[in-house]
C-alpha positions as CSV (number, residue, x, y, z in Angstrom):
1,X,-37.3,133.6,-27.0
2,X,-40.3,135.2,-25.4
3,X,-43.4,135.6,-27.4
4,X,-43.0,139.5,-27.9
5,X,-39.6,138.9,-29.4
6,X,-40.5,136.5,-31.5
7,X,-41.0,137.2,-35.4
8,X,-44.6,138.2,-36.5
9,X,-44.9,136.4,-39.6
10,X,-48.0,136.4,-41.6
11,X,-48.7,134.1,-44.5
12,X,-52.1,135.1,-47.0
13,X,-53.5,132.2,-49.4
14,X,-56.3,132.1,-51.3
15,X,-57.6,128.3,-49.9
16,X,-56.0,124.9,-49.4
17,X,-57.0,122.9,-51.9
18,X,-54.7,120.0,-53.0
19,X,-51.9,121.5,-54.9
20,X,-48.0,122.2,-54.9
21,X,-47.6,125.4,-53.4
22,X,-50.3,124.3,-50.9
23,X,-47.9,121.5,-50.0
24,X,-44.8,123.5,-49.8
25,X,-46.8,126.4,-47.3
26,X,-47.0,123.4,-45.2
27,X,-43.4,122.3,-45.7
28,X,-43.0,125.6,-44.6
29,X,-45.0,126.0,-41.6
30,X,-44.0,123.0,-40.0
31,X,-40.0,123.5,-40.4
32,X,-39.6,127.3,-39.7
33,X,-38.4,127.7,-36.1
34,X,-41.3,128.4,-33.4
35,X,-38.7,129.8,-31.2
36,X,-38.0,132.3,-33.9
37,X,-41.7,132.9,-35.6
38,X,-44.8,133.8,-34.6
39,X,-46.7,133.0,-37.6
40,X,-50.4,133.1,-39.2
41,X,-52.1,131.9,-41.9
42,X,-54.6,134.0,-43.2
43,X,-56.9,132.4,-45.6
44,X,-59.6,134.2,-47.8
45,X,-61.5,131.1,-47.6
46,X,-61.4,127.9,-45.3
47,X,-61.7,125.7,-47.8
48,X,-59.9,122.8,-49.4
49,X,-58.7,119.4,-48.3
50,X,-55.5,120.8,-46.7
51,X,-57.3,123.1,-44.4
52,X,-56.7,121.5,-41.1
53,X,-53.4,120.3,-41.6
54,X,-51.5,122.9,-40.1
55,X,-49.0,122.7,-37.5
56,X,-50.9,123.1,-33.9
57,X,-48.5,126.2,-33.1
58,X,-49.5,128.2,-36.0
59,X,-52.6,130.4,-35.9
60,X,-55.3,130.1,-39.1
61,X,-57.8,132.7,-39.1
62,X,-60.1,133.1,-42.5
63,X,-62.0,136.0,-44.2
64,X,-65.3,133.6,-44.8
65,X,-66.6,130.1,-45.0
66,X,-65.4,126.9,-47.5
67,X,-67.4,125.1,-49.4
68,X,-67.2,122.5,-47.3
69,X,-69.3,124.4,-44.6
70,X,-72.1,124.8,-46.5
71,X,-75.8,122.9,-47.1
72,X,-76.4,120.3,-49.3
73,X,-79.7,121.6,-50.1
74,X,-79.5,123.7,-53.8
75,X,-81.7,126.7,-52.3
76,X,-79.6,127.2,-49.1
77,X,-76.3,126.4,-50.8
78,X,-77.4,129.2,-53.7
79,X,-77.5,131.8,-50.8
80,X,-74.2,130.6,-48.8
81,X,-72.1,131.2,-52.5
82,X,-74.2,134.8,-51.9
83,X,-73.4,135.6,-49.1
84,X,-70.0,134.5,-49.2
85,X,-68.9,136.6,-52.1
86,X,-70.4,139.6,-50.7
87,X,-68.6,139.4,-47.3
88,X,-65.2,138.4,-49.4
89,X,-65.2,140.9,-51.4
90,X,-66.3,143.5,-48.1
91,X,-63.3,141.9,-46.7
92,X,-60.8,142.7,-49.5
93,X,-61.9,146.1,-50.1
94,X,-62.4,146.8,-46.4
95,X,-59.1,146.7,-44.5
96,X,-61.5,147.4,-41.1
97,X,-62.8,144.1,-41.7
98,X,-59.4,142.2,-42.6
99,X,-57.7,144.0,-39.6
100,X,-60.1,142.8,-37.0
101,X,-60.2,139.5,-38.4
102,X,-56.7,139.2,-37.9
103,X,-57.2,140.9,-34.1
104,X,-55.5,144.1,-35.4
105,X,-52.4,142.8,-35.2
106,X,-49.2,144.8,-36.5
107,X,-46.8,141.6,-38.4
108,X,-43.1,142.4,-38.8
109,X,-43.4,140.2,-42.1
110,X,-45.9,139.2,-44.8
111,X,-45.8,137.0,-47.1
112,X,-47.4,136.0,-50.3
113,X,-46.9,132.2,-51.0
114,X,-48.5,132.9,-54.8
115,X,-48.7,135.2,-57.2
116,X,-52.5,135.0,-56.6
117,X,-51.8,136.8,-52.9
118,X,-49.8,139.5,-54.3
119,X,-52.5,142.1,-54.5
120,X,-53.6,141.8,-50.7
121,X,-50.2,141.4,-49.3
122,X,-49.1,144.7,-51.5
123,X,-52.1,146.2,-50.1
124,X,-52.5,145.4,-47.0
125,X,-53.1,148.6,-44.3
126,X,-49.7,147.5,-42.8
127,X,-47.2,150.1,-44.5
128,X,-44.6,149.0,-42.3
129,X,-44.6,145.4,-42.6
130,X,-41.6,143.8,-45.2
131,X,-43.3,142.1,-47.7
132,X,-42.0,138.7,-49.7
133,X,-43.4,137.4,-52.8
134,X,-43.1,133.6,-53.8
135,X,-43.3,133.0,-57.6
136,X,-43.8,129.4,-59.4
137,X,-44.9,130.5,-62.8
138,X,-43.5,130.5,-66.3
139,X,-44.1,134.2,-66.9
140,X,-44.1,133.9,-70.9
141,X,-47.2,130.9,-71.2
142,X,-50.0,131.8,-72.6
143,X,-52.3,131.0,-70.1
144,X,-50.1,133.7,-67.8
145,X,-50.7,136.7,-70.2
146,X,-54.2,138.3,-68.3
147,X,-52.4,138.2,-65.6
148,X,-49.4,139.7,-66.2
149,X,-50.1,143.7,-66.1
150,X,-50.9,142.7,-62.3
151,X,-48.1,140.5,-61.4
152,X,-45.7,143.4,-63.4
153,X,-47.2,146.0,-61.1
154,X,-47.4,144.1,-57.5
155,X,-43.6,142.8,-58.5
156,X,-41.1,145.9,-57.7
157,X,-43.0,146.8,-54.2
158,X,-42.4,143.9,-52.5
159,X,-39.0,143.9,-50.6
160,X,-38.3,140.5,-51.6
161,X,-39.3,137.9,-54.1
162,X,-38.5,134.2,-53.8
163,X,-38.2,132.1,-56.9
164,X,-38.8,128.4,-56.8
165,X,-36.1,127.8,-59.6
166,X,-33.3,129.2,-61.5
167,X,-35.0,128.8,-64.4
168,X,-38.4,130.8,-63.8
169,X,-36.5,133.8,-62.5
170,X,-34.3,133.3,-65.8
171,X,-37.3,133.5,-67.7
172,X,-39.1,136.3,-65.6
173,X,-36.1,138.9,-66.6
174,X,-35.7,137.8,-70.0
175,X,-39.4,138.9,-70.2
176,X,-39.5,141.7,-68.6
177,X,-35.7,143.2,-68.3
178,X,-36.5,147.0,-67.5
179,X,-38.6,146.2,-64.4
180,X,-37.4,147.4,-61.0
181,X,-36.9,144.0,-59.1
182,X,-36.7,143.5,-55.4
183,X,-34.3,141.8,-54.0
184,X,-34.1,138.0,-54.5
185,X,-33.5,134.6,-54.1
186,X,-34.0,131.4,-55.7
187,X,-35.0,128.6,-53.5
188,X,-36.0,125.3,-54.3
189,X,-39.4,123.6,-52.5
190,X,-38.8,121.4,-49.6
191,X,-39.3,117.5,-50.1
192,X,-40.7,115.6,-46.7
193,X,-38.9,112.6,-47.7
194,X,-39.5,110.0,-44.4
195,X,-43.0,111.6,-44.2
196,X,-43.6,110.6,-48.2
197,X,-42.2,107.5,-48.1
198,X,-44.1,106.4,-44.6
199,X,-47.9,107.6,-46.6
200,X,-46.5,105.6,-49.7
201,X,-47.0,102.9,-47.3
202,X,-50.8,103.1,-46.8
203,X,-52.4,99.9,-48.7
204,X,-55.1,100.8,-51.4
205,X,-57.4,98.4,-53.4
206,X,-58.3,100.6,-56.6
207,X,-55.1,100.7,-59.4
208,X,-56.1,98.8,-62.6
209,X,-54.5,95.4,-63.3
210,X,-51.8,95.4,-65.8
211,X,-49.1,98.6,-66.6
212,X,-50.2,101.6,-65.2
213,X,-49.2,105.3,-65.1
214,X,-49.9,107.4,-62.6
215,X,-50.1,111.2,-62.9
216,X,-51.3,113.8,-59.6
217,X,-52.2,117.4,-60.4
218,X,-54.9,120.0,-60.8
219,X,-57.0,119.0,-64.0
220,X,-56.3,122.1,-65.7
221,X,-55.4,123.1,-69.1
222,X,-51.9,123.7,-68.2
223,X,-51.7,120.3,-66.9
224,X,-51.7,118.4,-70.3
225,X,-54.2,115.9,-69.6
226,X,-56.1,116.5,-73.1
227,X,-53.1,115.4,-74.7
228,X,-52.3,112.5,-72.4
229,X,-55.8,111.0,-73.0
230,X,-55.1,111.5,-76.7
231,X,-51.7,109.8,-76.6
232,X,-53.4,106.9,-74.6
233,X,-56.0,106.1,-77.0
234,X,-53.5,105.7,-79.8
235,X,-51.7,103.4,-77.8
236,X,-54.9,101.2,-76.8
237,X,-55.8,101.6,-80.4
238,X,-52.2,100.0,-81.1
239,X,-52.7,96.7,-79.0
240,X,-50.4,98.4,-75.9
241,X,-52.7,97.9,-73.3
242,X,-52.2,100.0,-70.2
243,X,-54.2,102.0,-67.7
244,X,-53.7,105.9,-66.7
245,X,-55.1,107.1,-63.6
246,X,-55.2,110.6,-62.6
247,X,-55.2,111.7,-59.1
248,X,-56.8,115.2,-59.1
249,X,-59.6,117.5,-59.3
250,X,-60.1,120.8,-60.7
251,X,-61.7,123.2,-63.4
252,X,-61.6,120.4,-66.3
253,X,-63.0,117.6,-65.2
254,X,-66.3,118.0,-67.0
255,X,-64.4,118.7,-70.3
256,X,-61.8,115.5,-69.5
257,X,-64.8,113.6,-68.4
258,X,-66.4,114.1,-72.2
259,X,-63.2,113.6,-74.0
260,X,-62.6,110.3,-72.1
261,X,-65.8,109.3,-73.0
262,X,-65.6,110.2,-76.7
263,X,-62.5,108.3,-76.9
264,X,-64.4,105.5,-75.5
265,X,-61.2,104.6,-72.7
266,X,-63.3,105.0,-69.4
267,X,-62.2,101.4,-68.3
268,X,-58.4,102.6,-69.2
269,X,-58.1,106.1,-68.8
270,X,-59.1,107.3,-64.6
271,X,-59.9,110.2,-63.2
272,X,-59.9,109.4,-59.7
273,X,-60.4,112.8,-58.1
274,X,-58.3,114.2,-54.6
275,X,-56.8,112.3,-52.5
276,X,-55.6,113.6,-48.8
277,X,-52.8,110.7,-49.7
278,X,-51.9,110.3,-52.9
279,X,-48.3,109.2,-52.4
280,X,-49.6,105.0,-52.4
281,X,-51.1,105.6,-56.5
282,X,-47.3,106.8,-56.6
283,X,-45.8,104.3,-55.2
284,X,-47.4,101.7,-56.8
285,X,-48.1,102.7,-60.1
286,X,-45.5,101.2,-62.7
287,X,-44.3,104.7,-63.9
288,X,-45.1,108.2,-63.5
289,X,-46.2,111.1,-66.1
290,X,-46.1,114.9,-65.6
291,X,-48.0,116.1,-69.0
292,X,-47.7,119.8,-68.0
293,X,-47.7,122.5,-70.4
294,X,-45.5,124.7,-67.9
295,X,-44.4,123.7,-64.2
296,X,-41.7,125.9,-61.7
297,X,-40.1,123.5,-59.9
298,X,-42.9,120.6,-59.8
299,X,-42.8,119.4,-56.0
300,X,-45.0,116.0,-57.8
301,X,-41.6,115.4,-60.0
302,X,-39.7,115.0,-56.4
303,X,-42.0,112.7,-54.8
304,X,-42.1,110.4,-57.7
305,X,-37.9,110.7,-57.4
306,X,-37.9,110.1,-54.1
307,X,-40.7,107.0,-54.4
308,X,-38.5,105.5,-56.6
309,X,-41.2,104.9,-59.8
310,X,-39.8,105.6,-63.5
311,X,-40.9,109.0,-64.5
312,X,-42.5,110.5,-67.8
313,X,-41.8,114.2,-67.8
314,X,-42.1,117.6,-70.0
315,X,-39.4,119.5,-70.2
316,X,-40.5,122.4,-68.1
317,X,-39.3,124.9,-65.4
318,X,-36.5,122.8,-63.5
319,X,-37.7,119.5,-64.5
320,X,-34.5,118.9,-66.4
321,X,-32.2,119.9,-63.4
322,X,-34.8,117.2,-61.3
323,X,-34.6,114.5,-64.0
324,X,-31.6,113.4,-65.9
325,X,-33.5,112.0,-69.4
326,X,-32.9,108.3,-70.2
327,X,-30.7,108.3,-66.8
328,X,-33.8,109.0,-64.1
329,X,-36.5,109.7,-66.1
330,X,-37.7,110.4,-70.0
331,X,-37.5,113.8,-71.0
332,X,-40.4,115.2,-73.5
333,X,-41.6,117.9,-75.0
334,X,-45.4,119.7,-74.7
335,X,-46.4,117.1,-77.2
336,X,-49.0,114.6,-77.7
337,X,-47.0,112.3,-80.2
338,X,-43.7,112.5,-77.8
339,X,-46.0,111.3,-75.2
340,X,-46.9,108.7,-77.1
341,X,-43.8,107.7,-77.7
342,X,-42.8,107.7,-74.9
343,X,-45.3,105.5,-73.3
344,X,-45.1,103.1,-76.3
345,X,-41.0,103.1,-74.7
346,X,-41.7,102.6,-71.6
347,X,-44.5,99.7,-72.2
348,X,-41.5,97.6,-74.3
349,X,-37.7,98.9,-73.1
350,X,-37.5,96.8,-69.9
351,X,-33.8,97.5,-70.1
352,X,-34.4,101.0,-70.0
353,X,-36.5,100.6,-67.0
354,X,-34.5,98.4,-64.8
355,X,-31.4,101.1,-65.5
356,X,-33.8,104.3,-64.4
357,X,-35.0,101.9,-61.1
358,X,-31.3,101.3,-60.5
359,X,-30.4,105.1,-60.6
360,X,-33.5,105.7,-58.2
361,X,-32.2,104.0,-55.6
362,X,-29.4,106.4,-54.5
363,X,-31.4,109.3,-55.5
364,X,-33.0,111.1,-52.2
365,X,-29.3,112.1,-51.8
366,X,-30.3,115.6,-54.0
367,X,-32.3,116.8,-51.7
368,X,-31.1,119.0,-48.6
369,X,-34.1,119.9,-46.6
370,X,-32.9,121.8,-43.8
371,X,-30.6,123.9,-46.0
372,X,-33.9,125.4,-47.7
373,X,-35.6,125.8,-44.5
374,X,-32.3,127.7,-43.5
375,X,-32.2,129.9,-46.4
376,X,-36.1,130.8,-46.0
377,X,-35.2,132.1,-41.9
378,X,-32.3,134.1,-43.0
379,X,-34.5,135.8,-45.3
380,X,-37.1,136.6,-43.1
381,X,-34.8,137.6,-40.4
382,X,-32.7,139.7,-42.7
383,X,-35.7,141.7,-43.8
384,X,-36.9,142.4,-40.1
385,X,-33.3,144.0,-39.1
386,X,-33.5,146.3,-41.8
């Protein structure tokens, strides 16, 4: 297909920063059909530790600079945050600027990977593109509410909105059953599983001696990891000695820094930051916990599945249709003492353990990559023959 009848496609994101939905962009981008797409990635900020990982075909332009671009000296660094804010927010409000950045080029398709991009793919200058939304949230949390009037407005003008699970477009018109949908479809993130299990491979030096649990995610407040640390001092406290280590950074890490250090676990309890590969701590931890207050359809969950390690999990989004409880995994709720519990299981049920490492070993046979990928073109292409 020549390059004129190719699909325009353009993807908006806020920056690439380790995360999910970061993860599954990339998924994306390097499974949709070049023959098909012409596709780019417009960024409002080249930032993140995921920002030169995509595909060589696909074109990444960016409104400003990351962080990673800027001085180490406090003065000059003061005035880069400055400057940048100014010419971001110039960008956003400025659709001139935007346009040019992206050459002025008229896309048959855009698309907002998060609810965080709705606003500037609903109002981009581009009144003729189709426009598809991707939501991943638990509409109902708490931590969703000042967001909501936004998300509610942006929702019935996009022509199409992709959920990442039954569950979370369940819960989205339970909430909200008078609003005007779009069309839509549910479709499940995309698991790389030879490209997961090949990084699992990479040898690393730094896990604690002695039972350890691994969790990776954002330190956030939704993440649960003020509970987990609670949970795990009881159980040091108890004589069940064990190590956590959290691959991650985020927002929290000064207030989960302090509460670690309160506690007095800092030889037990790790916060390990990002890592560009996190899928070794995975693979060689002896179990895996997802703490989360709310997830979609936690891509993290799958990895551990497909990496074979005994999982810890709250009872969120999907996670149930992931995890069978007491079959692949352990089942909780959003609490610290079922945490506990849990842990305190997994520390002395070897039984229990051998079974869940037994089911794992058949268990990649769930996912079905390409059918995803094939749901995701017909969309797009649907959209552009209308």
């Amino acid at each position: 297909m020549s390059e004129n009848k190719k699909i325009q496609v353009l993807f908006r994101h806020r920056s690439m920063e380790m995360g999910g939905v970061e993860k599954v962009i990339l998924s994306m981008l390097n499974n949709l059909n070049p023959e098909k797409f012409d596709i780019t990635v417009c960024l409002n900020l080249n930032q993140g530790e995921l920002r030169d990982e995509f595909p060589k075909h696909i074109k990444k332009v960016y409104l400003t600079e990351g962080k990673e671009s800027f001085s180490q000296n406090p003065l000059i660094h003061k005035l880069q945050l400055i400057r940048r804010r100014m010419k971001l927010s110039q960008a956003l409000k400025d659709h001139k600027v935007s346009d040019r950045i992206l050459g002025n080029k008229k896309f048959d398709i855009e698309i907002a990977p998060t609810y965080a991009a709705f606003s500037s793919v609903i109002n981009s200058s581009n009144g003729s593109s189709k426009k598809i939304g991707w939501f991943h949230s638990e509409i109902n949390v708490p931590g969703m509410q000042p967001l909501v009037p936004e998300i509610l407005k942006n929702f019935p003008q996009f022509d199409h909105m992709i959920y990442c699970s039954q569950k979370i477009k369940d819960i989205m018109h339970q909430s909200y059953p008078d609003l005007s949908y779009p069309a839509e479809s549910v479709v499940i993130n995309a698991i790389p599983i030879e490209e997961i299990k090949k990084k699992a491979e990479e040898k690393i030096n730094d896990l604690p001696q002695g039972s350890v649990f691994v969790s990776v995610g954002r330190l956030h407040t939704r993440k649960g990891y003020h509970k987990l640390i609670d949970a795990h001092k009881r159980l040091i406290d108890e004589g069940f000695h064990h190590s956590v280590v959290v691959v991650g950074n985020g927002e929290e890490m000064k207030n989960l820094t302090e509460q670690i250090r309160v506690n007095n676990v800092q030889d037990t309890f790790i916060l390990c930051g990002n890592r560009m590969n996190p899928y070794p701590y995975i693979k060689n931890a002896d179990y895996f916990i997802l703490s989360s207050e709310s997830e979609a359809w936690p891509l993290v969950v799958a990895e551990a599945l497909i990496l074979q390690t005994p999982i810890i999990a709250t009872d969120t989004g999907d996670v149930s249709v992931m995890v069978k409880d007491r079959e692949t995994g352990y089942l909780i709720n959003y609490d610290t003492h079922e945490m506990y519990e849990a842990m305190k299981v997994f520390l002395t049920d070897q039984e229990l353990i051998a079974k869940i490492r037994k089911n794992l070993e058949t268990i990649e046979d769930q996912f079905d990559n390409q059918k995803i990928f094939n749901a995701v073109e017909k969309i797009i292409e649907g959209l552009h023959q209308k």
